[in-house]
FIROMAR-310891 format. One record per residue (C-alpha): residue number from 0; residue in three letters; x, z, y. Coordinates in steps of 0.2 Angstrom, whole numbers. Layout:
(rec NUM,ALA,(X,Z,Y))
...
! end
This chain:
(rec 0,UNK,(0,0,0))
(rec 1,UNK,(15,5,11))
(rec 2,UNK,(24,-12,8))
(rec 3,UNK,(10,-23,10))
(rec 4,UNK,(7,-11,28))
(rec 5,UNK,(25,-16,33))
(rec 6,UNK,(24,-34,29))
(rec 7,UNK,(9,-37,40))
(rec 8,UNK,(14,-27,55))
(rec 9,UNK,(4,-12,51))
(rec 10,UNK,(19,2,45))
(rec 11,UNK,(14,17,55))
(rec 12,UNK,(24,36,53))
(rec 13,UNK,(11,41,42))
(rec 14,UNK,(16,27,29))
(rec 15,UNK,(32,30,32))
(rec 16,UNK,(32,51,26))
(rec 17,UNK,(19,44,12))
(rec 18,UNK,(37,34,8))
(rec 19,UNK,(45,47,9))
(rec 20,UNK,(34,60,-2))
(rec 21,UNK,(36,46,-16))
(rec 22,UNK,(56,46,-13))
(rec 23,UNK,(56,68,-16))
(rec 24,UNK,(46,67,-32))
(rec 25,UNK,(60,58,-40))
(rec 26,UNK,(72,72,-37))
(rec 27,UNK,(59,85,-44))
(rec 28,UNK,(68,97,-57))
(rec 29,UNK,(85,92,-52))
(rec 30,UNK,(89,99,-35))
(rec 31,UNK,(84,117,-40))
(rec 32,UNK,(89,130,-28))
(rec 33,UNK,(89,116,-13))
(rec 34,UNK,(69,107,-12))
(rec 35,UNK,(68,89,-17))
(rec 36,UNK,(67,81,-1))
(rec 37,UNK,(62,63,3))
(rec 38,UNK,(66,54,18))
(rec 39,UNK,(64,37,27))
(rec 40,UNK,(72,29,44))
(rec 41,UNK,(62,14,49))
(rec 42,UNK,(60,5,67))
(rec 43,UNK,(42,-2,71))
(rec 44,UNK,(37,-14,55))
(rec 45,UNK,(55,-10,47))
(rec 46,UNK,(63,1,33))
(rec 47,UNK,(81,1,37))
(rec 48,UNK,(85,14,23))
(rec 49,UNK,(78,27,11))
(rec 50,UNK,(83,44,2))
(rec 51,UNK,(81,59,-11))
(rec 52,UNK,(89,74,-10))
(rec 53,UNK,(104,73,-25))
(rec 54,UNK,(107,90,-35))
(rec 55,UNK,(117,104,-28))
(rec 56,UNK,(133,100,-20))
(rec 57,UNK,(128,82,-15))
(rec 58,UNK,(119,74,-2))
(rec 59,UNK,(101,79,6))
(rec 60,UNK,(90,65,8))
(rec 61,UNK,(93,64,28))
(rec 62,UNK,(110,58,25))
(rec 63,UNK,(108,48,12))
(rec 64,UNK,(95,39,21))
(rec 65,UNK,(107,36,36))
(rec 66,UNK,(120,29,22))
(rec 67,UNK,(107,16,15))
(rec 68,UNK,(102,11,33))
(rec 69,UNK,(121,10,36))
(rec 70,UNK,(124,-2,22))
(rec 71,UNK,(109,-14,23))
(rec 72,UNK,(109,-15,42))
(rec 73,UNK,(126,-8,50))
(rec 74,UNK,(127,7,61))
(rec 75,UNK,(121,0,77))
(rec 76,UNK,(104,-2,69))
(rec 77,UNK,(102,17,69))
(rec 78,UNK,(101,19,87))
(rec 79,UNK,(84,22,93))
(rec 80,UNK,(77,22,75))
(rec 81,UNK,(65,35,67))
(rec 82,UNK,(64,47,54))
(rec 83,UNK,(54,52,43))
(rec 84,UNK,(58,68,30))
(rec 85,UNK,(46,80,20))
(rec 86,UNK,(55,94,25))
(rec 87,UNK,(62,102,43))
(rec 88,UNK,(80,97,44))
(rec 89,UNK,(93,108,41))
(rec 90,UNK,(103,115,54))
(rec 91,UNK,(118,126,41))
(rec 92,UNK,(133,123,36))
(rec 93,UNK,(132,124,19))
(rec 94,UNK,(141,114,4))
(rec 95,UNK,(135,101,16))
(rec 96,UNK,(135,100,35))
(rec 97,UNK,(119,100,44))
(rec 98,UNK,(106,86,45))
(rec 99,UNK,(102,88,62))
(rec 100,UNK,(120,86,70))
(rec 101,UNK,(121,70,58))
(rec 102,UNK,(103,65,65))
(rec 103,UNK,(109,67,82))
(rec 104,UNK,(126,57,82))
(rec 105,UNK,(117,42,73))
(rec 106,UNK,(108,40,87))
(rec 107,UNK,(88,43,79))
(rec 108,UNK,(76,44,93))
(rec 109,UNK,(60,51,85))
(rec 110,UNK,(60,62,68))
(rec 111,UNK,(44,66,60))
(rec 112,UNK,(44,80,48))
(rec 113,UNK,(31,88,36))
(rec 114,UNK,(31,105,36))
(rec 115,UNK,(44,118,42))
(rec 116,UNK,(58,126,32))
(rec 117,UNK,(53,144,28))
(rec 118,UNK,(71,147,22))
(rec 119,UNK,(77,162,33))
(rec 120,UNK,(93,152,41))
(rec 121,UNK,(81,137,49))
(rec 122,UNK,(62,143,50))
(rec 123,UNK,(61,132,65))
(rec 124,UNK,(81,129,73))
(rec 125,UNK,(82,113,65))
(rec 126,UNK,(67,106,76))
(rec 127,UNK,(74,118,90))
(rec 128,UNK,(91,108,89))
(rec 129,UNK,(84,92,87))
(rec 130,UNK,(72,92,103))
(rec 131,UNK,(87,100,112))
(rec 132,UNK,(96,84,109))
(rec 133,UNK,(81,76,118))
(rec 134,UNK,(73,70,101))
(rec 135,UNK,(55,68,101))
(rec 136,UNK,(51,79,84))
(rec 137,UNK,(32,79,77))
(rec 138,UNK,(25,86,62))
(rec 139,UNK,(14,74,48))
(rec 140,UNK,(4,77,32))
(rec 141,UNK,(9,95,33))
(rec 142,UNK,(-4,101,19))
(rec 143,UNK,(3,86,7))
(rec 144,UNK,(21,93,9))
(rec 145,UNK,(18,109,9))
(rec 146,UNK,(10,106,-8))
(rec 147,UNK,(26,94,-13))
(rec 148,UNK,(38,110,-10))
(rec 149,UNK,(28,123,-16))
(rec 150,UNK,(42,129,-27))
(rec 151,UNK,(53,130,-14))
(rec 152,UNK,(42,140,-1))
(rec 153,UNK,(34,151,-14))
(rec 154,UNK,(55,157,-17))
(rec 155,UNK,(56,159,0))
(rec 156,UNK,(40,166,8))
(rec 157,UNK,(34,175,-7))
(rec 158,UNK,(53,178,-19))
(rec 159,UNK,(46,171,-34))
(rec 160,UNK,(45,153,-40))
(rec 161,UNK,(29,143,-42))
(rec 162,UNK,(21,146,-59))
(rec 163,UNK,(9,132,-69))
(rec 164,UNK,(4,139,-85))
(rec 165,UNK,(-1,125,-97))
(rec 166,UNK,(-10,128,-114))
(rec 167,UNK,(-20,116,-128))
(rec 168,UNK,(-32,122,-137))
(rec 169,UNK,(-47,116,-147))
(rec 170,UNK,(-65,116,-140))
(rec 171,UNK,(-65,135,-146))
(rec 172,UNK,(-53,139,-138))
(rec 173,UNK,(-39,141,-150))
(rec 174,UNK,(-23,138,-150))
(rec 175,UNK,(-18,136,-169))
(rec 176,UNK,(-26,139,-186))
(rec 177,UNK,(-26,156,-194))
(rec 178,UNK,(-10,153,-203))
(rec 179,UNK,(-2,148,-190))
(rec 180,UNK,(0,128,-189))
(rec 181,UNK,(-3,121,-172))
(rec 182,UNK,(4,102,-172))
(rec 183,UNK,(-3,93,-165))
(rec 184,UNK,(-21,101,-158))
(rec 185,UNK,(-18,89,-145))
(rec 186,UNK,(-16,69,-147))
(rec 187,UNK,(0,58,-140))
(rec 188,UNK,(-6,54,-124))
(rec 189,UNK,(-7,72,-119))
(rec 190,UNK,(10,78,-128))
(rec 191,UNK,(16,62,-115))
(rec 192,UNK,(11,70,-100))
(rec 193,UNK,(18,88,-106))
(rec 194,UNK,(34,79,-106))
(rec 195,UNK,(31,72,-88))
(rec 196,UNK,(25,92,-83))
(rec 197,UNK,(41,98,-91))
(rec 198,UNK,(53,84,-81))
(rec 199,UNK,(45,89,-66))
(rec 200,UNK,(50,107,-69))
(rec 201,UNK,(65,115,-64))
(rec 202,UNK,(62,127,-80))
(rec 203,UNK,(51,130,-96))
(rec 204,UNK,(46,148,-99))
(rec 205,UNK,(39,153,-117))
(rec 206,UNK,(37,171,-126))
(rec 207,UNK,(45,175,-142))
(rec 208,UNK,(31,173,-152))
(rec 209,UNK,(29,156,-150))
(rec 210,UNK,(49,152,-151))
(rec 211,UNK,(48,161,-170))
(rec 212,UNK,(31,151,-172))
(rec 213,UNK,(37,135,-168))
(rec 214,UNK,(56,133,-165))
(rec 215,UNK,(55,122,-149))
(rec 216,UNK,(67,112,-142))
(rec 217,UNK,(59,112,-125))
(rec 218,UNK,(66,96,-118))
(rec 219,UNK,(59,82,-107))
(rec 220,UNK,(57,67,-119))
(rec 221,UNK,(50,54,-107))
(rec 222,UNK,(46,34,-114))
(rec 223,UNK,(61,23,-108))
(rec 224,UNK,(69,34,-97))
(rec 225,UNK,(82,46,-101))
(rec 226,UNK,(77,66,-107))
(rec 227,UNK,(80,77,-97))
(rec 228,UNK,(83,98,-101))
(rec 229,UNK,(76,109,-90))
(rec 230,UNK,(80,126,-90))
(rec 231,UNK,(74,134,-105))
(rec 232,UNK,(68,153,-103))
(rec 233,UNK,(63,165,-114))
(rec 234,UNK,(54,181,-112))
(rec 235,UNK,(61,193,-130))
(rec 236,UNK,(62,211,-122))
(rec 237,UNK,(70,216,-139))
(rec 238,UNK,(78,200,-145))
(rec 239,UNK,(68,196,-161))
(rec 240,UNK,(73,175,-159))
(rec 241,UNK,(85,174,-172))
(rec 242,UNK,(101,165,-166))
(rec 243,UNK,(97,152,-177))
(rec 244,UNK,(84,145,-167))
(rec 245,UNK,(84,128,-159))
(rec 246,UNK,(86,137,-140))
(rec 247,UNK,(103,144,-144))
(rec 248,UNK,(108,129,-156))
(rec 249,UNK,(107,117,-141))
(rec 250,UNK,(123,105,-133))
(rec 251,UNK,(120,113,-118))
(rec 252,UNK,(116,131,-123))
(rec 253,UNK,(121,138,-107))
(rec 254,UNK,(101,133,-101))
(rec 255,UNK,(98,146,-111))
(rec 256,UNK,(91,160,-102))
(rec 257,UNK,(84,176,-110))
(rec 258,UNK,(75,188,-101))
(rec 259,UNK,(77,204,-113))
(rec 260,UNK,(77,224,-109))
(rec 261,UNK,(92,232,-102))
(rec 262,UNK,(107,234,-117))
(rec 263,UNK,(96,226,-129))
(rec 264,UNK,(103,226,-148))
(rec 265,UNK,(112,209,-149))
(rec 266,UNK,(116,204,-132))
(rec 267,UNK,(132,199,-135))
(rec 268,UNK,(130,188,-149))
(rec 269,UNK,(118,179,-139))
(rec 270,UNK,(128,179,-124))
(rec 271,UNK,(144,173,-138))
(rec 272,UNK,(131,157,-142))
(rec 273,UNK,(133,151,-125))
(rec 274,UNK,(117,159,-117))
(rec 275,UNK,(111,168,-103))
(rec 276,UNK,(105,185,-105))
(rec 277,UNK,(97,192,-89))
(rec 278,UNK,(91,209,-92))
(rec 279,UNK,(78,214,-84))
(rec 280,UNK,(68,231,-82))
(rec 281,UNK,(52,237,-93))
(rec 282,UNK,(35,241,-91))
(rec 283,UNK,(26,249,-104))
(rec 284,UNK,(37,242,-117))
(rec 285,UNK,(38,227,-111))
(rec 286,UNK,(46,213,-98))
(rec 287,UNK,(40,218,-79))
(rec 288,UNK,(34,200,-78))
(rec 289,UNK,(33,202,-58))
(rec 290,UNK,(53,207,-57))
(rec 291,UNK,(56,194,-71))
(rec 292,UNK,(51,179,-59))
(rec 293,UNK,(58,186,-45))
(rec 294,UNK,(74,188,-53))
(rec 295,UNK,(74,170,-59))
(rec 296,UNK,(70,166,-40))
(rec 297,UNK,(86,176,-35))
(rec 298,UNK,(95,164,-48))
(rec 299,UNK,(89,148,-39))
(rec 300,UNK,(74,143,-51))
(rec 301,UNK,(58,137,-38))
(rec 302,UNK,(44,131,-51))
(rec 303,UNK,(42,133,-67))
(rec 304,UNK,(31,128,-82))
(rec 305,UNK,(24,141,-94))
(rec 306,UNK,(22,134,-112))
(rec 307,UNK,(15,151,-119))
(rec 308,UNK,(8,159,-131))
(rec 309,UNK,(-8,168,-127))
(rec 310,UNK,(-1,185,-126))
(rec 311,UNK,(10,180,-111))
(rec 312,UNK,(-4,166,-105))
(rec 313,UNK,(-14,181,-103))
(rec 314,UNK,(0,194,-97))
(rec 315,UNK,(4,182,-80))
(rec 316,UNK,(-13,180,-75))
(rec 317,UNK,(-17,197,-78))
(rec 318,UNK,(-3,201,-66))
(rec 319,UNK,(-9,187,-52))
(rec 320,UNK,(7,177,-56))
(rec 321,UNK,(1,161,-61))
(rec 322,UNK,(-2,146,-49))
(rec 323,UNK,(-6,130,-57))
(rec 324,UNK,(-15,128,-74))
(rec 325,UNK,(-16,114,-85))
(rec 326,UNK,(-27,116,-99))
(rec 327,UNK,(-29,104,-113))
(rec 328,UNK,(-46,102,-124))
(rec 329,UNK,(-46,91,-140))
(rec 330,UNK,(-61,88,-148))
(rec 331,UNK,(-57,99,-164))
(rec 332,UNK,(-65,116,-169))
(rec 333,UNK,(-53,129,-177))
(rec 334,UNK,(-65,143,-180))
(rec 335,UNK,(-65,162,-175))
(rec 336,UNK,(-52,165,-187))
(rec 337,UNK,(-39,153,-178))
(rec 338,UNK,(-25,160,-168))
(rec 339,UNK,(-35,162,-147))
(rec 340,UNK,(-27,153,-133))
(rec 341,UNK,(-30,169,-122))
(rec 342,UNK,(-27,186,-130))
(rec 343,UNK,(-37,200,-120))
(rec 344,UNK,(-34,204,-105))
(rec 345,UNK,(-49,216,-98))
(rec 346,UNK,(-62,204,-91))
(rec 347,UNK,(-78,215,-92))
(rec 348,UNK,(-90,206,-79))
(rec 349,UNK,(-93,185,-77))
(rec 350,UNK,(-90,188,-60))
(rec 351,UNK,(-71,195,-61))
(rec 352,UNK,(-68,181,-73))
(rec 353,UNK,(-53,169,-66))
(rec 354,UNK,(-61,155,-58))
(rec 355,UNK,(-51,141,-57))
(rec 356,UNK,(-51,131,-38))
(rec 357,UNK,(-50,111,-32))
(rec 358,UNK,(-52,107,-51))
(rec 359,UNK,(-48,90,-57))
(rec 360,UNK,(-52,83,-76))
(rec 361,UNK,(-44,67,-82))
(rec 362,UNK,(-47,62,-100))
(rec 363,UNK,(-31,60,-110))
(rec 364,UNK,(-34,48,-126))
(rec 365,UNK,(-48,60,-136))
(rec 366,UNK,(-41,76,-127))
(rec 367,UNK,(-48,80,-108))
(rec 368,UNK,(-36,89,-96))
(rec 369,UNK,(-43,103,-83))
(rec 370,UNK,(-32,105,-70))
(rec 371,UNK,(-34,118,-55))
(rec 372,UNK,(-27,131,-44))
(rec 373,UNK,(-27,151,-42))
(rec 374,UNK,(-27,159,-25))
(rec 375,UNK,(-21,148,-10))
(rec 376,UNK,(-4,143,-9))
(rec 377,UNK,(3,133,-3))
! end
């Protein structure tokens, strides 16, 4: 829609940051603890050059967007040209040097920007320093990239990251047969886009009951583009995951993390397989969920995709730390005796009951996917 915009004259700021929202989804799950950012310089009609924040250590998408425009066009082009970026430009000096003074020498006249960076070293100087420098700065589609960094501002207005909880189950709700056996409840085209969920994530969180149930790998297996591994955490307060499992047997087992109580009985052999053991504080016996996720904030996780089972399903949104949820309904009936998607967590009255908001259903193959919100952040 953007293209055809541009080619008939049309290609106003708001396409532009559009552009730009598409260029930060590419980065999701690879820039963790920086925001996936998209940017886009343009003059009138004309893109001169695009950019996505790279993972730690390299470029944010300002400057690669200058580069791009640099190549295609040559430097004089920049002068006088616009900006548009999903998030306020930084103004640190950090691994890299700030956006704003590299905005400022290219000559950019008008920057347009999403929402403001809530980080505690901007929150508002980056725009500051650019209208200082006598650049015309305006914010656009502020609720569509407040939603597109909602990992990054959950860290850094509320310290935790952003949570989606995902479950399949049948259409009675459960999550596995009564011995046990849950592939597949759900058919291909769902398991596809759990992959797509999980390459989006900066990390996959599961309990220890469903890493002895099912021995996941919890990688991103995407169709003809390479996998991708995200983080893979695991909440076992006492360690009961043998070191056999696939999550310590991995190539990259330093992605690894265990969230496990303080001295736990084998930490070190863990630790000696490659992974990372945080120990974390309990709460009636078991991981404080809250200091959990605020703890994986502090190491630079922002979102991240819960996988299960239905005893921690039920523990996060008992606690108010769920976000997002996906849920997953295929057309199968397990009976009462099957294993429940949702173990028990104190609902006496329909009207406490967790209502989902902004719900959205798609069908997925023979499965149907809800998809909805709790609370309202962003």
């Amino acid at each position: 829609m953007a293209e055809a915009k541009k080619r008939a004259g049309a290609f106003s700021p708001e396409d532009a940051m559009r552009l730009a929202l598409r260029g930060a989804a590419r980065g999701d799950g690879l820039t963790w603890p920086n925001p996936s950012c998209g940017a886009v310089i343009f003059r009138g009609s004309r893109v001169l050059g695009r950019g996505t924040t790279r993972p730690i250590g390299g470029d944010h998408a300002e400057i690669g967007a200058l580069a791009a425009a640099r190549r295609r066009h040559g430097e004089r082009a920049l002068r006088g040209a616009s900006l548009a970026v999903t998030l306020e430009p930084c103004v640190t000096h950090g691994r890299t040097g700030p956006c704003t003074d590299a905005l400022i020498a290219a000559g950019i006249k008008r920057v347009y920007y999403g929402c403001r960076d809530s980080h505690c070293a901007v929150r508002g100087r980056g725009i500051r320093r650019l209208r200082s420098a006598g650049i015309r700065v305006e914010s656009l589609l502020l609720r569509e990239c407040r939603e597109k960094h909602r990992g990054f501002l959950s860290v850094q207005e509320r310290g935790r990251p952003y949570v989606v909880l995902k479950l399949a189950a049948s259409l009675d709700g459960r999550i596995a047969t009564a011995a046990g056996e849950s592939r597949w409840i759900t058919g291909p085209e769902s398991r596809r886009f759990v992959h797509e969920l999980r390459a989006r994530s900066d990390a996959i969180l599961i309990g220890s009951g469903t890493a002895i149930a099912d021995d996941p790998r919890l990688d991103a297996r995407r169709q003809g583009r390479a996998p991708r591994s995200p983080v893979r955490v695991l909440v076992d307060s006492k360690l009961r995951v043998p070191e056999g499992a696939k999550l310590y047997r991995r190539t990259d087992p330093e992605r690894t993390w265990v969230l496990c109580a303080p001295a736990a009985r084998g930490l070190r052999s863990r630790e000696a397989l490659g992974a990372r053991l945080l120990e974390t504080r309990l709460r009636a016996g078991r991981i404080d969920l809250a200091r959990a996720l605020s703890k994986l904030a502090e190491e630079g996780l922002t979102e991240i995709l819960v996988e299960g089972g239905g005893q921690l399903a039920a523990a996060l949104l008992r606690a108010g730390l769920v976000d997002a949820v996906h849920w997953f309904v295929a057309p199968k009936l397990l009976g009462g005796d099957g294993k429940e998607a949702l173990a028990g967590y104190g609902i006496k009255r329909l009207a406490d009951a967790t209502a989902l908001r902004a719900v959205r259903t798609k069908r997925m193959g023979s499965d149907v996917l809800f998809s909805g919100t709790l609370g309202d952040f962003p």
